[in-house]
Every structure is written in C-alpha cells, then in structure tokens.
C-alpha positions as a Markdown table, in Angstrom:
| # | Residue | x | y | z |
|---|---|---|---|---|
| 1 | Unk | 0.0 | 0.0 | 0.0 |
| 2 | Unk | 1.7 | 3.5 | -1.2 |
| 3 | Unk | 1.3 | 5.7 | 1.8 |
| 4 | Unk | 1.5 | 9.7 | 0.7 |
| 5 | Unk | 1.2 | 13.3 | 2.6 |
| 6 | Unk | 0.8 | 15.8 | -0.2 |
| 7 | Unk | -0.7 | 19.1 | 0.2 |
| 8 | Unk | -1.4 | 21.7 | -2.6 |
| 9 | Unk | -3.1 | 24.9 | -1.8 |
| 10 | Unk | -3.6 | 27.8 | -4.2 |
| 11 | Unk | -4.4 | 31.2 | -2.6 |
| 12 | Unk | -2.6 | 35.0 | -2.1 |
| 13 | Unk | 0.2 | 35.8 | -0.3 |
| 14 | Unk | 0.3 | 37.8 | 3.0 |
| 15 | Unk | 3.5 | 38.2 | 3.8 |
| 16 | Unk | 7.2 | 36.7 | 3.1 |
| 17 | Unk | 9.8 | 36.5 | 5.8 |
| 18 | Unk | 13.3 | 35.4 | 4.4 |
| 19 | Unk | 15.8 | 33.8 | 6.8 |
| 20 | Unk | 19.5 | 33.5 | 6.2 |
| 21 | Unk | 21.7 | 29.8 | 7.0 |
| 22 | Unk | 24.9 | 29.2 | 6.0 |
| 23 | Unk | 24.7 | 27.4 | 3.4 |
| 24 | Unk | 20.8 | 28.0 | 2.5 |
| 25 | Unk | 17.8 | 30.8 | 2.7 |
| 26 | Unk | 14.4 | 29.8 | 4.1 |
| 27 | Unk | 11.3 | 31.3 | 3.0 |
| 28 | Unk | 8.5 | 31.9 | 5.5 |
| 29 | Unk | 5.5 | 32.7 | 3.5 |
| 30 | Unk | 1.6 | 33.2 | 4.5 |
| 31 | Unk | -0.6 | 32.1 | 2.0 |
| 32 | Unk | -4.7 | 32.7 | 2.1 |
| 33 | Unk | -7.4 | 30.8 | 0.8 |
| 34 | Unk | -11.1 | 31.9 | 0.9 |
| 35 | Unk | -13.8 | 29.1 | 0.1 |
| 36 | Unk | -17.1 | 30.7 | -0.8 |
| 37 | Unk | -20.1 | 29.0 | -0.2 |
| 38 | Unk | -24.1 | 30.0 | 0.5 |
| 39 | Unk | -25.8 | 30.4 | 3.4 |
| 40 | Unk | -29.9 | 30.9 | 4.1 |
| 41 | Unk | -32.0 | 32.5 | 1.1 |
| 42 | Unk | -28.6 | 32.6 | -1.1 |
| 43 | Unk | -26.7 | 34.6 | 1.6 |
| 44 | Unk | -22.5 | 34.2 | 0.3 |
| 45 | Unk | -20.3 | 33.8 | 2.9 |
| 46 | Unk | -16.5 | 33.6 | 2.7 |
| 47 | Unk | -14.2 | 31.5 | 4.9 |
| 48 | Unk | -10.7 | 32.8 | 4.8 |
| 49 | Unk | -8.0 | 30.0 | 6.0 |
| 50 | Unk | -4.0 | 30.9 | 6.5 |
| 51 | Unk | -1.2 | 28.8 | 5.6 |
| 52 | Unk | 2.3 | 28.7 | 6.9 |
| 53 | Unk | 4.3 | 27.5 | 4.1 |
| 54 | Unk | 7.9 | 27.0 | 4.2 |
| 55 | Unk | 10.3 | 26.4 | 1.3 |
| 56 | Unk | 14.0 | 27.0 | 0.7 |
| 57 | Unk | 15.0 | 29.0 | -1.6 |
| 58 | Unk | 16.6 | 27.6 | -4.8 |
| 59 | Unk | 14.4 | 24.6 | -3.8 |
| 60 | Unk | 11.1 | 24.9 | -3.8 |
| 61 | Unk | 11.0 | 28.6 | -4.2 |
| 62 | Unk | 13.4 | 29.7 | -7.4 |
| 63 | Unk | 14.5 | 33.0 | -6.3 |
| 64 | Unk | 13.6 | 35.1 | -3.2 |
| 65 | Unk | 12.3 | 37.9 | -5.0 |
| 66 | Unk | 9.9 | 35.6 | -6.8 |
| 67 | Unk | 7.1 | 36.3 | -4.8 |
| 68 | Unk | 5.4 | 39.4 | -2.7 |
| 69 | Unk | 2.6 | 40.5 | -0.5 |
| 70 | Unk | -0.7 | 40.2 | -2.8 |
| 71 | Unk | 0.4 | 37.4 | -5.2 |
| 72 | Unk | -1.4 | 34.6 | -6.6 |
| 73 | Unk | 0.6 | 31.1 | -5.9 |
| 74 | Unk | 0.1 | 27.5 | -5.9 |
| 75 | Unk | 2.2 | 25.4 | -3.1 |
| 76 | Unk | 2.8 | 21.0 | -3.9 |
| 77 | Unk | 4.5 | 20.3 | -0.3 |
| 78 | Unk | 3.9 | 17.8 | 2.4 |
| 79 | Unk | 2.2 | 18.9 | 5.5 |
| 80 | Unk | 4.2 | 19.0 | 9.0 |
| 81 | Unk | 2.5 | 19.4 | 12.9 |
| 82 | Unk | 4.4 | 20.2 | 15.5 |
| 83 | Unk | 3.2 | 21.4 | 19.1 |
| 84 | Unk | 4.3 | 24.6 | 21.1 |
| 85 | Unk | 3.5 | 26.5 | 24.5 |
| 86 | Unk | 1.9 | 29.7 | 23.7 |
| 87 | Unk | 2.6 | 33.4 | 26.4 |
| 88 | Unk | -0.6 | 31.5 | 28.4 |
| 89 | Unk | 1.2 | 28.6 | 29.3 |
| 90 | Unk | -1.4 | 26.5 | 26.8 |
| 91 | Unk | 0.4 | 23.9 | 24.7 |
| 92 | Unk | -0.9 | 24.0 | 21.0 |
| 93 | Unk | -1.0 | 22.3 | 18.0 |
| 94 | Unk | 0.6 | 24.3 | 14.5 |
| 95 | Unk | 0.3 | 22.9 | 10.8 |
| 96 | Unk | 3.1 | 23.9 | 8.3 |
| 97 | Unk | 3.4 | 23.7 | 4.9 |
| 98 | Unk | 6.8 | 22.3 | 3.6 |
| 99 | Unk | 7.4 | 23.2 | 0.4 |
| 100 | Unk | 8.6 | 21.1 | -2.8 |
| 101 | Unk | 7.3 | 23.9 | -5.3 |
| 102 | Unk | 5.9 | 27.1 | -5.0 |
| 103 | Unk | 5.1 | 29.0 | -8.7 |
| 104 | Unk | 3.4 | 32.3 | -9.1 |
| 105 | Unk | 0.1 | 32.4 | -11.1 |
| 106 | Unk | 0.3 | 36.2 | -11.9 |
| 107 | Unk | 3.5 | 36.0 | -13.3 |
| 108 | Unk | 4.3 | 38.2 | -16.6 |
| 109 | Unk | 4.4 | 36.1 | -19.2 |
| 110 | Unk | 7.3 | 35.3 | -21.1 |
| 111 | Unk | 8.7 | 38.2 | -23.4 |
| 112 | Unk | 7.9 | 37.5 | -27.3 |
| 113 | Unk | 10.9 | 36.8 | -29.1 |
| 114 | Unk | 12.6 | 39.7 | -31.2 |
| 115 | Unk | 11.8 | 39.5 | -34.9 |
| 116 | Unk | 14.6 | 41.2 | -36.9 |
C-alpha cells in the first residue's frame, strides 16, 4: 500500500519573511485561501484560511524575490504538525506547509521573441 502526505493549496500571499543559513535561505510565507459557499435565502459567505508555508529557496521557491505581498501562488509540499507552548502557558498544535514547489500564477508572461 503506497502511503502519501501531499498538500497543494492555491491562494494570495500575505507576507514573506526570508531567513539567512549558512549554506541555505528559508522562506516563510503566508498564504490565504477563501472558500465561498451559501448560506440561508442565497446569503455568500467567505471562509478565509491561513497557511504557513515553508520552502527554501533555490528549492522549492526559485528565487527570493519571486514572490510578494498580494500574489497569486500554488504550493505542492507535504504537510508538518508540530506542538508549542503559547505566552498562556497553553500547549498548541501548529500545521506547516513544507514546500517542494511554489510558482506564481500572476506571473508576466514570457517576453515575445525579437523579430529582426
């Protein structure tokens, strides 16, 4: 039996928080999804989740400059829990995104090639 933890969201960026290693960069990126459905007598509602995806850069992410605050990206990654205290003393349970690809959607398309 093939056993799998894949994850792909699609959704707009928040923020991007880049941190330095020695020998590698780490991308910490908030993604957003909304899921619209209706409510009573046709009533839409929006449900807004956030993502913590993480993805090295030259990795999963191309280049750090690739994406900013208000783009349109699709994440392929593998989802990661982990548990923390919080200031209240209350031990919680956080879901990460770990990146093997993140591509923007609104990227500018490909310059046309010079005719001569």
């Amino acid at each position: 039996m093939e056993q799998f933890n894949r994850v792909e969201i699609q959704g707009l960026v928040g923020s991007v928080r880049l941190t330095n290693f020695s020998d590698s960069t780490l991308a910490n990126i908030s993604v957003a999804t909304n899921y619209f459905y209706n409510v009573r007598e046709g009533q839409a509602t929006a449900e807004t989740t956030w993502f913590t995806v993480l993805a090295r850069v030259g990795k999963g992410l191309e280049r750090a400059d690739s994406v900013t605050k208000g783009n349109a990206v699709r994440v392929l990654g593998r989802l990661r829990t982990h548990t923390y205290t919080d200031s209240e003393g209350i031990e919680r349970l956080s879901y990460d995104v770990i990146a093997n690809k993140v591509e923007r959607l609104d990227a500018d398309p490909a310059p046309a090639p010079a005719t001569f």
